[in-house]
C-alpha positions in Angstrom: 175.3 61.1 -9.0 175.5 57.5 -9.0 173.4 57.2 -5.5 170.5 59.5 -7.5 170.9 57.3 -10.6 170.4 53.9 -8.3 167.2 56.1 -6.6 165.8 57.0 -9.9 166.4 53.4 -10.9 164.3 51.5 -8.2 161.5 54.4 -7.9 161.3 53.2 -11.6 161.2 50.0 -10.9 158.7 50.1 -8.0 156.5 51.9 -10.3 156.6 49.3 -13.2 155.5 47.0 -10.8 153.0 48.7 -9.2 151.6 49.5 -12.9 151.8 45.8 -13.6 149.7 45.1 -10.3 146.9 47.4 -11.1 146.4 46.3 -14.5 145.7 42.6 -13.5 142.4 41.7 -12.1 141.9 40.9 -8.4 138.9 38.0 -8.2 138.8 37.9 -4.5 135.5 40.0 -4.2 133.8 38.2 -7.0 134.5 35.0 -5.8 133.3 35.9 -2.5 130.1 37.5 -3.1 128.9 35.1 -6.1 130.3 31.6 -5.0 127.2 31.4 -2.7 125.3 31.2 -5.5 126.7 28.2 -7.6 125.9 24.7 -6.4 127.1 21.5 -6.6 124.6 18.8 -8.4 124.9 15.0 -8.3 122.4 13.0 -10.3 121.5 9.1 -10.2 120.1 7.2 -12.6 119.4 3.4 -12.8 120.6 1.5 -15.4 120.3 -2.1 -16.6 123.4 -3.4 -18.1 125.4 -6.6 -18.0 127.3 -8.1 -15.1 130.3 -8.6 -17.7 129.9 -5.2 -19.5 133.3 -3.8 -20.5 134.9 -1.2 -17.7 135.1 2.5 -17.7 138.4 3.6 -16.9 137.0 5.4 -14.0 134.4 4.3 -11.3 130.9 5.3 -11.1 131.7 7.1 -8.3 134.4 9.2 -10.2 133.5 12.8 -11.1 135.6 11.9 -14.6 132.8 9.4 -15.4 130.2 11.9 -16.2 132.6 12.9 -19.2 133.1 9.2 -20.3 129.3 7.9 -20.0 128.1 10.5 -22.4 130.7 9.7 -25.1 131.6 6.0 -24.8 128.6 4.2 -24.2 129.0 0.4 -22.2 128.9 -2.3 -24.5 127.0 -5.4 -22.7 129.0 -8.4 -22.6 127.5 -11.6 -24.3 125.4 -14.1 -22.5 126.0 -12.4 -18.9 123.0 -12.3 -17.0 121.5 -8.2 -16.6 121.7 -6.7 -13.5 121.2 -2.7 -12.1 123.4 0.1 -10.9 122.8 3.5 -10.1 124.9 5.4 -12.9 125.8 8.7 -10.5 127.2 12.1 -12.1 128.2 15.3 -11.2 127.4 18.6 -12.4 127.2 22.3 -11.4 124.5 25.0 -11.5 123.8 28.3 -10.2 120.1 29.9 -8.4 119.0 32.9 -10.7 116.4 33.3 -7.8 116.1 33.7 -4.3 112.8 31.1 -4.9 115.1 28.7 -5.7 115.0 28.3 -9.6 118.4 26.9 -10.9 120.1 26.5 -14.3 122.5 23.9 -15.8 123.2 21.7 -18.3 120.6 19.2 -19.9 123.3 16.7 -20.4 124.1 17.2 -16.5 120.2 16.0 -15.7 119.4 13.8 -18.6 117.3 10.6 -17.7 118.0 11.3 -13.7 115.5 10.0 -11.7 117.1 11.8 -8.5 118.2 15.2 -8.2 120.5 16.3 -5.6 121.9 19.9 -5.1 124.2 20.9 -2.5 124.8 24.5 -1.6 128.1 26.0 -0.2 127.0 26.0 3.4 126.6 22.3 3.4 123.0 22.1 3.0 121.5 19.7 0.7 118.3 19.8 -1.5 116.2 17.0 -3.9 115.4 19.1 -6.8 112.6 18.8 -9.3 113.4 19.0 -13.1 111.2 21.6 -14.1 112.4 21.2 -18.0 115.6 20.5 -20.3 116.2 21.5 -24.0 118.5 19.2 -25.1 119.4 21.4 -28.3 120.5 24.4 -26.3 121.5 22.0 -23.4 120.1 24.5 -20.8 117.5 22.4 -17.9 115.9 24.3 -15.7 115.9 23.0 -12.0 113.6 23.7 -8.5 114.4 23.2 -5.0 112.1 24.4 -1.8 114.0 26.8 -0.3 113.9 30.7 0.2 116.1 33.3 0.7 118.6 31.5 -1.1 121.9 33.6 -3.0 121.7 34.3 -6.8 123.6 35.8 -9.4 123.3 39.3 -11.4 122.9 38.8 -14.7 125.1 40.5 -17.3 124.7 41.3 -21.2 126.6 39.0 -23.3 127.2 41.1 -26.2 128.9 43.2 -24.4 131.4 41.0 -24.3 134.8 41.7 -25.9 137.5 39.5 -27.0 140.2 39.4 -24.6 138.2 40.3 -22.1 138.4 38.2 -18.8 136.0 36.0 -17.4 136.2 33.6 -14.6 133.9 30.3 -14.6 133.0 28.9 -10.9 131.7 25.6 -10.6 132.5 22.0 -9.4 135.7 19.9 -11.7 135.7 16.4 -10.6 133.7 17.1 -7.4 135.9 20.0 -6.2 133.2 22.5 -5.1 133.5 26.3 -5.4 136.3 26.2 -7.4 137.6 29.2 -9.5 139.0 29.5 -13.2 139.9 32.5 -15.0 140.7 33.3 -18.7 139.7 35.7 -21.1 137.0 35.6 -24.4 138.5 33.6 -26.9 135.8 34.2 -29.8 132.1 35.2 -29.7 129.4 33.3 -31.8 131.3 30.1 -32.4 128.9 27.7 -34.3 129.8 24.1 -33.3 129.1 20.6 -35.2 125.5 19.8 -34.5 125.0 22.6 -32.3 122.4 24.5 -34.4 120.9 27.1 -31.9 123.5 28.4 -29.7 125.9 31.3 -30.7 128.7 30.2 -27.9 131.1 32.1 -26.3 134.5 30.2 -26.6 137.3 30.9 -23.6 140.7 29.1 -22.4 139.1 29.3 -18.6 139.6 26.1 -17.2 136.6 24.0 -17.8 136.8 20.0 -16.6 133.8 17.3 -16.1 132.1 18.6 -13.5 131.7 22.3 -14.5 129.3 21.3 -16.8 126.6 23.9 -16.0 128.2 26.4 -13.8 128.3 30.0 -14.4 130.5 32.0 -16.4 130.9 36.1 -15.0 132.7 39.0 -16.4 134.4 41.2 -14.1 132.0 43.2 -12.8 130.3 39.6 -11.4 127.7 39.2 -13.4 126.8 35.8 -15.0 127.5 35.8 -19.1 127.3 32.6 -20.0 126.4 28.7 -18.9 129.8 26.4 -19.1 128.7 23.7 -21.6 131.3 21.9 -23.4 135.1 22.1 -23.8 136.9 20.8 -27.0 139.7 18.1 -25.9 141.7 15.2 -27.2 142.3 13.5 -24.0 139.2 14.1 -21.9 140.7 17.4 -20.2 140.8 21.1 -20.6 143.6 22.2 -23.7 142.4 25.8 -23.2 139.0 25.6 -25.4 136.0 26.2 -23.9 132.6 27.0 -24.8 129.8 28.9 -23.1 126.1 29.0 -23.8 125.2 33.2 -23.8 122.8 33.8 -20.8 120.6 35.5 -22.8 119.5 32.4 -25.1 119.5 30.7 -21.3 117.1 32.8 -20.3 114.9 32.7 -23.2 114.9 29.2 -22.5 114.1 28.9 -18.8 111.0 31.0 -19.5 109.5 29.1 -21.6 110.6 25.8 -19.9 109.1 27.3 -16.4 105.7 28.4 -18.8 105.1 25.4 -20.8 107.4 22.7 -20.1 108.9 23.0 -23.4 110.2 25.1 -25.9 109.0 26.2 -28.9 110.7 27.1 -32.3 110.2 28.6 -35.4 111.1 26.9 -38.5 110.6 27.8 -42.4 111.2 24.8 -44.0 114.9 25.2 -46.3 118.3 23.5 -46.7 121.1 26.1 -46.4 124.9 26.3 -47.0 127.4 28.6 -46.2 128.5 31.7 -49.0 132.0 31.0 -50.0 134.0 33.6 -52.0 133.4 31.8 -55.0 130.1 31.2 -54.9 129.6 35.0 -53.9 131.4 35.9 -57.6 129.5 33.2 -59.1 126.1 34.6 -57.7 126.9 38.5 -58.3 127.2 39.6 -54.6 129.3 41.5 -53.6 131.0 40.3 -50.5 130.7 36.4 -49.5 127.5 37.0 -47.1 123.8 35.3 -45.4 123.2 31.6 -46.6 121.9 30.2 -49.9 119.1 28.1 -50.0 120.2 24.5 -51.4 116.3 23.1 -51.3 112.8 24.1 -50.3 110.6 22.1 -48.3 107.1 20.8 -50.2 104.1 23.0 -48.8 106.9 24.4 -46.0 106.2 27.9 -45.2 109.1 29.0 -47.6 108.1 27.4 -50.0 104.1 28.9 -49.8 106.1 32.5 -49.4 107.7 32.0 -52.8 111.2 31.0 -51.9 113.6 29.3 -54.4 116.7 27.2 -54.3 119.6 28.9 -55.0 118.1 31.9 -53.4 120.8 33.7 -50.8 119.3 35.1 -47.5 121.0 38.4 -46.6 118.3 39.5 -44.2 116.0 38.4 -41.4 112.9 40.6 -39.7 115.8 43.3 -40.8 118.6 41.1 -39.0 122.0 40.8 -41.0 122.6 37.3 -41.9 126.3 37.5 -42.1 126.9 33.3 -41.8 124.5 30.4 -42.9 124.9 29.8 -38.9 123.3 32.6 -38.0 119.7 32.0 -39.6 119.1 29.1 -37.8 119.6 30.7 -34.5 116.9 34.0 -35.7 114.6 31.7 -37.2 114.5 29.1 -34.2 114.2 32.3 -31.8 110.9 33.5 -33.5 107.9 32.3 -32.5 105.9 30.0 -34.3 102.9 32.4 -36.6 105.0 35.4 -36.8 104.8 36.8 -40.2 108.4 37.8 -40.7 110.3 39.4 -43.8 112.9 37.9 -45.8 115.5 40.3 -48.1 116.5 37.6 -50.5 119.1 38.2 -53.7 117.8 36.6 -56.8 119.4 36.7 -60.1 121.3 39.8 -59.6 118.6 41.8 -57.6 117.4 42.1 -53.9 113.7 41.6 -52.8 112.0 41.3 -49.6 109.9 37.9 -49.4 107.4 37.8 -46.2 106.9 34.0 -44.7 104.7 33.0 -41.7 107.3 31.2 -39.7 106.2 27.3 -39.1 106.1 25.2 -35.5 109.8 22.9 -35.7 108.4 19.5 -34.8 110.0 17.5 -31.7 111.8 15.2 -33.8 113.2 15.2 -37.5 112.1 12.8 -40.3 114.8 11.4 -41.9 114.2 11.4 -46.0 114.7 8.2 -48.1 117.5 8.3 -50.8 116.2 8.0 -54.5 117.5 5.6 -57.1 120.6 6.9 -58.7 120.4 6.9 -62.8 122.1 4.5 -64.8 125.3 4.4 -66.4 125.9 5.5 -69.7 128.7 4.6 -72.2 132.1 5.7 -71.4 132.6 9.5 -73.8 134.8 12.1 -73.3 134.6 14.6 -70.4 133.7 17.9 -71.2 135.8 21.2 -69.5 134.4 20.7 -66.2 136.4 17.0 -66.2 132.3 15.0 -66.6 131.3 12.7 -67.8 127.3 13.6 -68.3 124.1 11.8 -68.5 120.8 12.9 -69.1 117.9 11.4 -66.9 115.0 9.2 -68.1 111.5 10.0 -68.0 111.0 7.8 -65.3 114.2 9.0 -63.3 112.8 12.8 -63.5 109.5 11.7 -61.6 111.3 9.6 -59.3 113.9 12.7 -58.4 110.9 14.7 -59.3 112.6 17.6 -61.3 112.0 18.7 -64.9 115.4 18.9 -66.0 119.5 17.9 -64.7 122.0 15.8 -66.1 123.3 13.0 -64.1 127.4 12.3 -63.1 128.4 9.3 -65.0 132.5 10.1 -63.8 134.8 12.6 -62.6 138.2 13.6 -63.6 140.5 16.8 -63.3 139.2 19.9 -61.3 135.7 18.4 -60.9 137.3 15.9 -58.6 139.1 18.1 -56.7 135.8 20.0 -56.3 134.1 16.4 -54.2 131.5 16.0 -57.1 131.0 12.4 -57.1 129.6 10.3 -59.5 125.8 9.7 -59.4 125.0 13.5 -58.4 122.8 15.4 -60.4 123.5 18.6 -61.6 120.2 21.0 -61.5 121.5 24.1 -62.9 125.0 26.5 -64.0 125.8 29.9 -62.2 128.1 31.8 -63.3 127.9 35.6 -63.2 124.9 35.8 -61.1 123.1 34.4 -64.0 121.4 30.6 -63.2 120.9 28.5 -66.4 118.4 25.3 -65.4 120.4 22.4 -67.3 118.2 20.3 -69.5 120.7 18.1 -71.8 124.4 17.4 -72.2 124.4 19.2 -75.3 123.4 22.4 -73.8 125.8 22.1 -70.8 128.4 21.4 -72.6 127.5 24.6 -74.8 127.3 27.1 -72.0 131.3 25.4 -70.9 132.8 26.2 -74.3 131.8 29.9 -74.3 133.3 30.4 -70.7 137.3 31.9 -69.9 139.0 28.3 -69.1 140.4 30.8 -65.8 136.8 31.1 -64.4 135.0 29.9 -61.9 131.5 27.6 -62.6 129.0 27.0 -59.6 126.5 24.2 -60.1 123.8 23.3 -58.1 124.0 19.5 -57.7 121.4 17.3 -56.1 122.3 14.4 -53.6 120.0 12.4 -52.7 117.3 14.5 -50.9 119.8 17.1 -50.3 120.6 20.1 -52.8 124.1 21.6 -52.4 125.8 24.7 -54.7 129.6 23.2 -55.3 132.6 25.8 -57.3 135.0 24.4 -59.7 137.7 26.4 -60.0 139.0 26.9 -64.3 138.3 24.6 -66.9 139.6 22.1 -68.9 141.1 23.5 -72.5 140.5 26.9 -74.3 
């Protein structure tokens, strides 16, 4: 009995293990068949700096340098006299042709003046910068060659979390080499990083990656390695990935035109927090409320307001503020596309021809801020309220709003500062316009001191909605 027991035992055993090994992913084929395909890419640049210019840590020649030159700039030293160096970095890419059309990073090309790509069989190519989008950091590269290896591409939202992917590329000059992790999150938004719904992992991503490919299992290319999010310089297991298919999107337009063209529709937007949902009616915190409307913009000729909320694009769900920038951007500049907005408690559908997004941003000069009144008693909110001059309306130009003379209690605690200017009350769903102190202070005393007042408040150029949470007294 015992000898059937120890039997039983190891079959058991065995079988576990065997379990174990099937269910973990073998990469051997897919590194085999699809390393061919990504390439190592070295960039020079020349750059005039000073012979007694602060250090990097690591040499120009260092793979780790590309990481450092992008976020800690040389500072020239004083009085020494200028000289040149050639500013070298590395990069990886991959062929999505057998023509010899490659993809990487805009950051890995940006203001190279030579081009080098060097494929796993030791062969070694000048390549021609066919175009780079710096705002989706995806360039688009050309050797002569033929017959050359290239990926499969694979369908990024198909993607699940948890899923594994493995990233192939070249970490501080280490060609071919292999990482594996799994999805991490899909859609991340990042700061600055407007355009791009990324793909975040814990594969191992380190400089030199930059632009490599990221597959699924079945070998197919998902994403475009792009940044990693680190304290010390190195991978801590956060990665991010641009999807293929905004690549793609990109490539074709970069191999058509040169450049890349957006749609814009001229508002200010800000994310739907809980409160502000109750505040506005909605029924879920959802899509992204329009904090200001640009003069003569195409929103603006379409009949779009501040403090409008966005729920819906060409029949898109806007579920974050992040996402209409990505569906706006994507559309092509002309298209007449429609809007479901929620307005004072109701839903309508507002059709706007979508506007060309210019190469470069204007940045807007900050009004004068109104004057300070003498010191009275805050009202529920915890302000101190002011209303505007003639001459300070035309200057902001508004018709009404009270201007922040001081902050105490749960206004503080809300960031209104003094100086801002309060446009209007919502509460309810209902939007009151704010003309005088009187009547602000009116609409505060009939409220529950429990509930929750959202104002829209004016900064500068800028429009924001802010929630204070309860009020002062009965």
């Amino acid at each position: 009995m015992k000898h059937i027991l120890a039997i039983l035992s190891l079959l058991l055993t065995v079988g576990l293990a065997q379990a174990q090994s099937r269910g973990l992913p073998d990469f051997t084929e897919l590194a085999e068949k699809q390393g061919p395909a990504v390439v190592n890419i070295s960039t020079t640049q020349t750059v005039r700096g000073q012979a007694g210019a602060m250090p990097f840590p690591f040499d120009e020649s260092d793979p780790a340098f590309e990481l450092f030159k992008r976020f800690f700039p040389r500072v020239p030293g004083g009085g020494a006299a200028p000289r040149e160096f050639d500013n070298k970095s590395l990069g990886s890419g991959f062929f999505i042709s057998d023509d010899g059309y490659l993809l990487t990073n805009a950051h890995v090309v940006d203001g190279a003046e030579e081009v080098t790509v060097r494929l796993t069989d030791k062969r070694e190519f000048k390549a021609r910068i066919v175009g780079a989008d710096k705002r989706t950091d995806v360039a688009l590269l050309k050797i002569e060659a033929s017959g050359l290896p290239f990926v499969k591409l694979g369908d990024p939202s198909r993607l699940k979390v948890g899923e594994w992917v493995v990233a192939i590329g070249s970490p501080f000059g280490f060609d071919n080499s292999l990482t594996a992790g799994v999805v991490s999150a899909k859609g991340r938004s990042l700061p600055q990083e407007n355009y791009v719904p990324f793909i975040q992992t814990d594969v191992a991503i380190n400089p030199g990656n930059s632009g490599g490919p990221l597959f699924n299992l079945s070998g197919e290319v998902v994403g475009i390695n792009s940044q990693i999010y680190s304290r010390s310089g190195g991978y801590m297991g956060v990665s991010f990935a641009i999807p293929i298919d905004v690549a793609m999107d990109i490539q074709q337009q970069l191999r058509v035109s040169g450049k890349v063209n957006r749609g814009r529709i001229g508002v200010v937007i800000q994310e739907v927090s809980k409160e502000l949902a109750d505040s506005l009616g909605l029924a879920r915190p959802m899509g992204a409320v329009v904090n200001a409307v640009e003069r003569d913009g195409p929103a603006e000729k379409a009949g779009i307001e501040a403090g409008d909320v966005i729920l819906r694009f060409d029949g898109k769900a806007v579920e974050t503020s992040a996402d209409l920038p990505r569906m706006v951007a994507a559309t092509r500049p002309g298209v007449r596309s429609v809007l479901q907005v929620w307005r004072k408690g109701k839903l309508r559908d507002i059709a706007v021809v979508v506007g060309q997004m210019a190469d470069e941003s204007q940045a807007a000069a900050r009004p004068p801020r109104a004057g300070r009144a003498p010191e009275r008693s805050a009202n529920r909110l915890g302000l101190v309220v002011g209303e505007l001059s003639a001459e300070q309306r035309r200057a902001l130009r508004i018709d009404g709003g009270l201007v922040i003379e001081e902050v105490r209690g749960a206004a503080a605690r809300a960031e209104l500062r003094q100086g801002d200017i309060i446009i209007a009350l919502i509460h309810r769903g209902s939007t009151t316009e704010l003309k005088s102190a009187e009547q602000f202070n009116k609409l505060l005393a009939q409220l529950d001191r429990n509930t929750n007042v959202t104002l829209l408040i004016r900064r500068g150029e800028m429009q924001t909605f802010v929630t204070v949470r309860g009020l002062n007294g009965n």
